[in-house]
N, C-alpha and C positions, 0 to 999 in steps of 0.2 A: 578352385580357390583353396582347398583343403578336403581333408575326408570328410567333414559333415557337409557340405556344402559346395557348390559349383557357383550359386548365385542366391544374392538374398531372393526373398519372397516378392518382393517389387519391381525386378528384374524385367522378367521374363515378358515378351511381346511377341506378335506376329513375324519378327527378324527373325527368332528363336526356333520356326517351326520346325519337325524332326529332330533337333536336336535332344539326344539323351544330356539329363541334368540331376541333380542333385540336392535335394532343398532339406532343410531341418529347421523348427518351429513349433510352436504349440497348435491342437488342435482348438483352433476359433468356433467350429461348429460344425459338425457331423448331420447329413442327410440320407436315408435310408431311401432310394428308391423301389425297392423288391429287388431288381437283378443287375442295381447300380448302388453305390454308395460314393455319395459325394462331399470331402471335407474342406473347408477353406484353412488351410495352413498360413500362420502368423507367425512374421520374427519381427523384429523392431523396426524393419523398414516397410513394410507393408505385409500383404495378403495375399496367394497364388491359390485356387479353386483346383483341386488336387481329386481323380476318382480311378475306383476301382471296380471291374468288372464281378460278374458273376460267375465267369468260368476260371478266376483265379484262383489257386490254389488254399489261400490262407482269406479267402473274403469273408468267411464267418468268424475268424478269428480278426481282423481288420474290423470289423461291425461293432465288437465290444470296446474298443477302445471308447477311454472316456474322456471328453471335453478337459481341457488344458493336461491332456497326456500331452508328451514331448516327443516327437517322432519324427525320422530320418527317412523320407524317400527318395527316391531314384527311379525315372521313366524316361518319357519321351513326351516332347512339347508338340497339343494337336491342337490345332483350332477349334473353337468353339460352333455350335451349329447359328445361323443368324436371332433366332428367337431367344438363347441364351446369355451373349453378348451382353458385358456388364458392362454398362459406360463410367462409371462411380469408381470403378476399378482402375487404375494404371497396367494391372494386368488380367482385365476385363475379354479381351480377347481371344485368349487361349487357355487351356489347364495342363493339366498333366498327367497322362497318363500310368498310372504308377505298375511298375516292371514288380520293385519290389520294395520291402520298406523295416524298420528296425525301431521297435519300442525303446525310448531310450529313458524316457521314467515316466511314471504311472501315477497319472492324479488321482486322489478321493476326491470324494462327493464334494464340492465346493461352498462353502459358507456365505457365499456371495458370487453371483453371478459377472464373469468379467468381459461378458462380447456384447453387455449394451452397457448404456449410461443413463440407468434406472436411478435416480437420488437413494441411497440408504442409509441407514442412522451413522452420526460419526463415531460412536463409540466402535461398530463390527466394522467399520472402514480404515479407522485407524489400527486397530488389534491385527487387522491381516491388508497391512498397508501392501506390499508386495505383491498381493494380489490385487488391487486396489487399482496399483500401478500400473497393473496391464491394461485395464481398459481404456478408449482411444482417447477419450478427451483429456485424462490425466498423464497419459503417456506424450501425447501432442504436447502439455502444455511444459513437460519436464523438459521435452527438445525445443522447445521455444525458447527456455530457459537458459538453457544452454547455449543457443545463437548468441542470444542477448549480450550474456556476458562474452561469450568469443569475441562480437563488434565491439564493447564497450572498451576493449583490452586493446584491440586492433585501431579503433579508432584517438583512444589515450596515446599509446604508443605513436604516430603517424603524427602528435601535436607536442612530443618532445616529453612526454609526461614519463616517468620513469617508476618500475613499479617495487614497492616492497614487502614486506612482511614483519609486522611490528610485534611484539610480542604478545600472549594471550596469558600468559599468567602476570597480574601486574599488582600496583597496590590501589587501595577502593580513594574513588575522589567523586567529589559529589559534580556529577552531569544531571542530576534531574530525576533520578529512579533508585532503588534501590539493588545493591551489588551480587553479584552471585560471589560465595567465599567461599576458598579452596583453604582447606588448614595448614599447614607445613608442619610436616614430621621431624624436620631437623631442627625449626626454632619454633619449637610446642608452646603453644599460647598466641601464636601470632597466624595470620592468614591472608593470602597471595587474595586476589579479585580479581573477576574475569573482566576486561575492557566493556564499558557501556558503548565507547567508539575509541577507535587510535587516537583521541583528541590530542594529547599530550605529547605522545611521539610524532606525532607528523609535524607539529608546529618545533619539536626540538629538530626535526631533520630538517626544517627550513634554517633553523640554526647554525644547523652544521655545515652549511653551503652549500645544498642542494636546492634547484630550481624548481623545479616541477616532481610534484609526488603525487599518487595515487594506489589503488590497494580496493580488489573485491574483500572487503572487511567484514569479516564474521565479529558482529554486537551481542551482548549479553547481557539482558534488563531482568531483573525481577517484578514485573507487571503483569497487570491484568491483559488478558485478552479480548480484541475485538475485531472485527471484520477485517480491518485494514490491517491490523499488528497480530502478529505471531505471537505468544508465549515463550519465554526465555531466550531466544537468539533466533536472529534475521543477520541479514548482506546488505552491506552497501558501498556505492560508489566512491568510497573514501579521496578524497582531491584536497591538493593545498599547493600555494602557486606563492612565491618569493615577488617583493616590489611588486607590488598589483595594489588597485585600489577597488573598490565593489564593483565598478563598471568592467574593470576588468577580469574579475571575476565568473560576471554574466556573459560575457564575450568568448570566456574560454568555453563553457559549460552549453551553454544554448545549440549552438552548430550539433556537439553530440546529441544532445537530446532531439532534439529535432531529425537525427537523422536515423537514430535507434529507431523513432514512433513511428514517421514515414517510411521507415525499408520494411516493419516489420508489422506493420495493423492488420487484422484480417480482411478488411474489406477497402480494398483499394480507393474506394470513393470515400472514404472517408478524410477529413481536411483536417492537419495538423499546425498550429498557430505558427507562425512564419518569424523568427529571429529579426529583431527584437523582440523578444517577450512582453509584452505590458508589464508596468510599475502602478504599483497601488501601495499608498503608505497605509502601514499598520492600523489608525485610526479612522483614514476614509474608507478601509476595506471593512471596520466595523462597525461604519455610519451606513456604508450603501448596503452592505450585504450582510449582516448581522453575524459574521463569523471572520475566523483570517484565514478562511479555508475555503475560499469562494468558488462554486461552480460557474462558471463565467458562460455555462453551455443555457443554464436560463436568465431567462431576459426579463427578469423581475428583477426592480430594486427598491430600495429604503427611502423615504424622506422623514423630515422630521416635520411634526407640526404641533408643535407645544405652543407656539402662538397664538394659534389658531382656536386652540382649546381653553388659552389659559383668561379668565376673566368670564368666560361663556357662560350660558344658563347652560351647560350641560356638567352637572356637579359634579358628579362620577368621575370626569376628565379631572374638571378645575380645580376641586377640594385635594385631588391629587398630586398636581402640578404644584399646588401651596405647599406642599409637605414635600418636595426636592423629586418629583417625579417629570418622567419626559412623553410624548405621546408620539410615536412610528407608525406611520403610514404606508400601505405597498398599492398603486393601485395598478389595478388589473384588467386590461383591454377587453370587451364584447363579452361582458359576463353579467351589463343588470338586469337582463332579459333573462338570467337561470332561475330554474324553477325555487321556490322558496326553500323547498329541501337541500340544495345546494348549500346554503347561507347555515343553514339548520346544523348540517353534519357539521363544517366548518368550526360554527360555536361548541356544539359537545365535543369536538376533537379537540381544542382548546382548553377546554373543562376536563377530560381527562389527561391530558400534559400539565394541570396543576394551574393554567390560569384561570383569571373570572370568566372568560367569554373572549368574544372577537365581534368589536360594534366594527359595522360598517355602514356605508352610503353607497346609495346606487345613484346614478345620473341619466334617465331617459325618456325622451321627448322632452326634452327643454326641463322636466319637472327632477328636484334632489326624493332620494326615497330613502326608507331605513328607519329605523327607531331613533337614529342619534340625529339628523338632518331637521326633527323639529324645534332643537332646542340649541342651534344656530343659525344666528340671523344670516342677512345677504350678502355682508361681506365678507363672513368667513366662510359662509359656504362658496363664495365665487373666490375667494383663496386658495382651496380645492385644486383649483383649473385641472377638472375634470370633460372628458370627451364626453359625446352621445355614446350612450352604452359602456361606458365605464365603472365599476364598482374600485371603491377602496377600503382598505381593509383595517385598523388601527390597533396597536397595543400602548396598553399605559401601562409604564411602570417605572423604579428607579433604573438608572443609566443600564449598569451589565445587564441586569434578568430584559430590561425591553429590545437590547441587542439581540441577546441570546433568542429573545423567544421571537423576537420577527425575522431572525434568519430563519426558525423553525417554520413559521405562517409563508416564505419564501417558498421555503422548497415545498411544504406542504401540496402551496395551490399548485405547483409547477407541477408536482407530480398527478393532480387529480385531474387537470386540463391538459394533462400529456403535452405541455409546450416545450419541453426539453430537446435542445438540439442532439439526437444523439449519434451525429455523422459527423464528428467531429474533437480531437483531445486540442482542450483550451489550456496553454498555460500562461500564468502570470507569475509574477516576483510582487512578495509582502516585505515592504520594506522599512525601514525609520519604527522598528521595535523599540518599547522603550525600555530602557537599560535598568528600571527595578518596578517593582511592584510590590502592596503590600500583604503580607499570609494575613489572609482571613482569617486564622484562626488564633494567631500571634498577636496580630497586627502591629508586626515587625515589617522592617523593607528588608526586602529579598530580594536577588537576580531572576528577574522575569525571563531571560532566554541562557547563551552561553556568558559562563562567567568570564571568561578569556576573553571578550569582547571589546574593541576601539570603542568606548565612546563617543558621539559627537559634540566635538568640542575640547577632547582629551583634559588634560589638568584644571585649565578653567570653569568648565562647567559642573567638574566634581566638587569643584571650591565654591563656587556662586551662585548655582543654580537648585533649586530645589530638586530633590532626587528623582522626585516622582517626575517631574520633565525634562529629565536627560532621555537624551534616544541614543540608540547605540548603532554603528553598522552590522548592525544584524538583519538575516534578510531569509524567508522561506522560499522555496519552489513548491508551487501547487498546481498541480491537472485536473482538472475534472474533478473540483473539491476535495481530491487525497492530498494532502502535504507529502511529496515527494520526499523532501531536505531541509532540513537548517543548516545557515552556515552564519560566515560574518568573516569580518575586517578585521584582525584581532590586534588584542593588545600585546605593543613588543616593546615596553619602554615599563621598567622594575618602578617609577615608582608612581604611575600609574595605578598599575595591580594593586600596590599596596591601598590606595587611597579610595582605588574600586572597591575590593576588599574590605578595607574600615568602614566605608556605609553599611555595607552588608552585615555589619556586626563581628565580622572577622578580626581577631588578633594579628598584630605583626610577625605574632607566636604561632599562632594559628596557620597562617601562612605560610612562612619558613618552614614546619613540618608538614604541611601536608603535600606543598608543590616544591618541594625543594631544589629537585633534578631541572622545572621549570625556570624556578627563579633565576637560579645560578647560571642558566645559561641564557636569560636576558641582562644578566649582567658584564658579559662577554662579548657585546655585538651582536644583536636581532635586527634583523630584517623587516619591514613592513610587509607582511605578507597575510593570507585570509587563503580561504577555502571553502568546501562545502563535502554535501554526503547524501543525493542522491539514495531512495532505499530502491534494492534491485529487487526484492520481495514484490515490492507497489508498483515497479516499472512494469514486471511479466504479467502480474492481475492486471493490469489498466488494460495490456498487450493483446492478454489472451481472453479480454473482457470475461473474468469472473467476478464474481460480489464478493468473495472469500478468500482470505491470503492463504488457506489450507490449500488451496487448491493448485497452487504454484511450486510448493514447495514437496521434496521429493517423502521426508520423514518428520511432518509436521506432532509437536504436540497438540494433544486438547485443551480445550478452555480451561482446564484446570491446571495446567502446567503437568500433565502425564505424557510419558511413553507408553501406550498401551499395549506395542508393540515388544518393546523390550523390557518393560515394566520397570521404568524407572519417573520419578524415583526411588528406591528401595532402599528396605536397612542396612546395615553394615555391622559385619561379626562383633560381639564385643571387644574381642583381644586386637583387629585395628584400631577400633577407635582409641583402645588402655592406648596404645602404637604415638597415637598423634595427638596424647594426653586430651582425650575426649572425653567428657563426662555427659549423658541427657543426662535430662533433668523432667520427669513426668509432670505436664503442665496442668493437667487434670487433677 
């Protein structure tokens, strides 16, 4: 193959035997027999069990070699004895004898061990991410990563999808987060913005007469961190398709994804939802399931029963229900037979999330039980329509917090009864968003999703309808309760925009400076066109089933937005900043 090397480290098999070979790699692990010493050599494609005798010349100098030294041997390929045979191996059959071999750099003592996949703190994980990287599960999940995106490129490409590259210094426009800002040393006082997504330029390339676009899209948010989202920049499937309407959108999109999950899940038995996707609008997805992020893998869902409660001798409910509240129900299959400690934990987990409690009824042998079942009569408890051994669960509260928090009692119980499907990626489409909503802190109307967004209804509904119920074609992809994407139908007719825009509070002034490049070129002939933006960050975690999007990515930061590794971010000399007319300013 060259001088370091004849053949990777994965190579090698029982074809191989006799043959003199060549292998270079880090040492995985050093075993000292007395008059054998035996090392499993690693390079990126696997592991070859590598040994040298006692009557070699340099075996006591071969002995001190330390774990991730980097060394070049050269021997001959012998079979393994039958008791030794490593079945776990690819190259479990044979080793190699080594003739003779070349230090070719010399590791210190290692700050973390990298030939298992022991948890360590992420502060020393990330500081010596590189090492990090060698060990197999984050090294496997980097080449997953990898594939990913090669089929997603492969598979775009083969459906006419053409790919670009938009620009990364651009100007800040409000997507929903805060910008990351580059200064500019030529026109001091002003400053470039890193893209939160190509939004802008991809709907202008549909502009410009292009059909089908796409783009592994490097995003740059200033946000907090959590499990599913990275700090400061992630990838995504960037896509926008010309004359399409949302179904055909879903039709482009689905085939790929579907064929990404299925070629690439680890466990073959595992079921991935079959094209078409299920369609859930926006507000039955947070009637049934108390989120628009729905794991569709548990089989628990929502009802409402404010009727039920409202008028009742159960005051609690009913004094509530008078003051604009609503009462969520989840009930729960062959659970009224659980010990009373069940119900127990249940309520203080509830109480520590910040509500009063969690009343429920149980229903078995023909009789209702629970503290709340004596202070409704027989009609409303036979409202219920409750099975034998059925328990249900109830939250009171006003509309959002009783969403929010029975989606939380959802997964809750799902998770403590372990009924979660987990042989299986569920996806659906959230769809009929509604096109504002009002800040709770303002209580101004604001764009609830993309502002770019068709309407439903376009011109008319902006004119006659109340804002708060316009829905727009806006529409999420979600798996396995992670939101994959948002996308939508957008809007390609100027004075639209404008009239979307002026709800929001927006100037006609306002507008014209901030989307100008946009305006002007719906003023030239726009397309009906829409798109989406899949994140390839949550595709590889779902993939490589981690809980953690650190774990996907090859040089993540920490939850603080650090480089630990390169220590960034850091200050900057004072005479650049005088450079790019910078002044701090000590907040303290």
């Amino acid at each position: 193959m060259n001088n370091y090397r004849s053949h990777y480290c994965s190579q090698l098999n029982s074809n191989n035997l006799g043959e003199n070979i060549t292998l270079s790699g880090w040492v995985d692990t050093i075993r000292d027999h007395g008059n054998l010493i035996f090392i499993d050599l690693r390079d990126n494609y696997g592991v070859t069990q590598c040994v040298i005798d006692g009557t070699h010349q340099s075996f006591e100098e071969f002995g001190k070699i330390s774990n991730e030294s980097v060394i070049k041997v050269m021997g001959q390929v012998v079979k393994r004895s039958n008791e030794t045979i490593n079945k776990n191996l690819n190259t479990g059959e044979i080793e190699v004898k080594i003739d003779n071999y070349i230090l070719l750099s010399k590791s210190d003592t290692l700050p973390l061990p990298v030939n298992s996949d022991i948890e360590y703190g992420e502060e020393i994980r990330l500081k010596y991410r590189f090492l990090d990287l060698r060990r197999n599960k984050l090294h496997s999940n980097i080449l997953l990563r990898n594939k990913i995106i090669s089929d997603i490129r492969k598979k775009m490409n083969d459906r006419d999808f053409v790919e670009f590259q938009t620009p990364i210094l651009t100007s800040s426009s409000p997507e929903g987060a805060r910008d990351y800002l580059v200064p500019s040393r030529i026109h001091q006082g002003k400053f470039y913005a890193l893209p939160q997504a190509p939004q802008q330029f991809k709907q202008l390339l549909m502009m410009a007469g292009f059909d089908k676009y796409f783009q592994i899209a490097p995003c740059f948010r200033d946000e907090d961190s959590r499990a599913d989202r990275s700090p400061g920049e992630f990838y995504q499937l960037d896509f926008e398709m010309s004359f399409v309407t949302q179904e055909d959108v879903f039709d482009a999109i689905e085939p790929v994804l579907f064929e990404i999950f299925d070629e690439n899940k680890k466990n073959k038995n595992i079921k991935v939802s079959t094209y078409p996707f299920k369609r859930i609008p926006y507000y039955e997805s947070m009637e049934v399931y108390g989120t628009d992020k729905p794991d569709l893998r548990n089989p628990l869902t929502i009802d409402d029963y404010t009727k039920v409660f409202k008028g009742s001798n159960f005051k609690i409910f009913s004094n509530q229900i008078d003051k604009g509240s609503i009462v969520k129900g989840i009930i729960v299959k062959n659970t009224a037979e659980q010990p009373r400690s069940f119900f127990d934990k249940l309520n203080n987990w509830a109480r520590d999330e910040g509500a009063a409690g969690l009343g429920y009824i149980s229903f078995v042998e023909n009789n209702f039980k629970g503290p709340i079942a004596k202070n409704l009569n027989e009609s409303q408890l036979s409202s219920l329509k409750l099975e034998e051994n059925d328990s249900i669960f109830f939250i009171c509260d006003k509309l959002k917090e009783a969403q929010s928090f029975s989606g939380k009692v959802r997964e809750k119980i799902c998770s403590d009864l372990n009924l979660l499907n987990k042989n299986s990626f569920e996806f659906c489409w959230i769809v009929d968003f509604p096109m504002y909503e009002i800040d709770e802190k303002t209580n101004k109307i604001q764009f609830s999703h993309n502002p770019f967004s068709m309407p439903q209804g376009e011109m008319e509904a902006l004119k006659n309808k109340d804002p708060l119920d316009i829905k727009a074609y806006q529409y999420d992809i979600v798996c396995n309760g992670v939101e994959l994407s948002s996308g939508a139908i957008r809007n390609h007719k100027p004075d639209i925009m404008y009239k979307a825009f002026d709800i929001a509070g927006y100037s006609k002034e306002d507008l014209e400076e901030k989307f100008s490049g946009m305006l002007n070129a719906l003023k030239f002939g726009a397309p009906p066109h829409g798109g989406s933006a899949p994140g390839i960050d949550r595709i590889v975690m779902l993939l490589a089933d981690e809980p953690n999007i650190r774990e996907v990515i090859a040089f993540p930061m920490n939850q603080q937005a650090m480089d630990l590794m390169m220590d960034a971010p850091a200050s900057i000399d004072k005479e650049r900043l005088e450079e790019l007319g910078i002044k701090l300013i000590d907040k303290n």
